[in-house]
C-alpha angles and dihedrals in degrees: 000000000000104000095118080071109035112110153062119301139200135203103244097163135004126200125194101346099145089052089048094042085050094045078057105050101260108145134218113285094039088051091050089043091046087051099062099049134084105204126191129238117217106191124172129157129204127168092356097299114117123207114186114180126194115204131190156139092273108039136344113228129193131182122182118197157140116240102250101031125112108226133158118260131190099205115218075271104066094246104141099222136175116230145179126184138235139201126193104162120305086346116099108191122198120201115201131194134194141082087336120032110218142160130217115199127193118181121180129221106174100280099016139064112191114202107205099197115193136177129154093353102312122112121197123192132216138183132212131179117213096244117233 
């Protein structure tokens, strides 16, 4: 159902993530931490219930979830959010709630999955390859 996003990712390019970390609350030493690393995205899917795990040299995060389906999330920052989760096509959209509202949008084109990340009007890119 999902194959088009099972696999392991890897950070190839990253637009405007200062500017999204900040519209956040991340403060000043995280956000200069997070800019500097290229974390990986394991994503697999059985039964309907997704499991993406970010790894990296920071912190490893892990949610676990069905899409639909409100649960609580603590972000690679810290921030305690509530999210669901959304498909159109080959687009999983994460909607996130707390002191900050926020999205986080992948979307998947063979190779290469693109995370549109947006709070309080500011949208960050990044790009991730699909690794061999």
């Amino acid at each position: 159902m999902a194959d088009f996003a099972t696999g392991t990712w890897q950070l190839v390019e990253t637009e405007n993530f200062d500017a999204y970390m900040k519209a956040v609350g991340v403060g000043l030493v995280m956000r200069k931490m997070a800019a500097t690393i290229k974390p990986t995205q394991e994503i697999t899917v059985e039964n309907g219930r997704w499991k993406i795990k970010t790894i990296s040299t920071l912190k490893t995060t892990e949610i676990d979830f069905v899409i639909g389906d409100v649960f609580e999330e603590t972000t690679a920052d810290g921030r305690k959010v509530q999210t669901v989760m959304s498909m159109d096509g080959q687009k999983l959209m994460a909607t996130q709630k707390g002191d900050v509202d926020s999205t986080i949008c992948r979307e998947w084109s063979g190779d290469t999955m693109v995370m549109k990340l947006t709070a309080q009007d500011v949208v960050c890119t990044r790009t991730y390859k699909r690794s061999k």
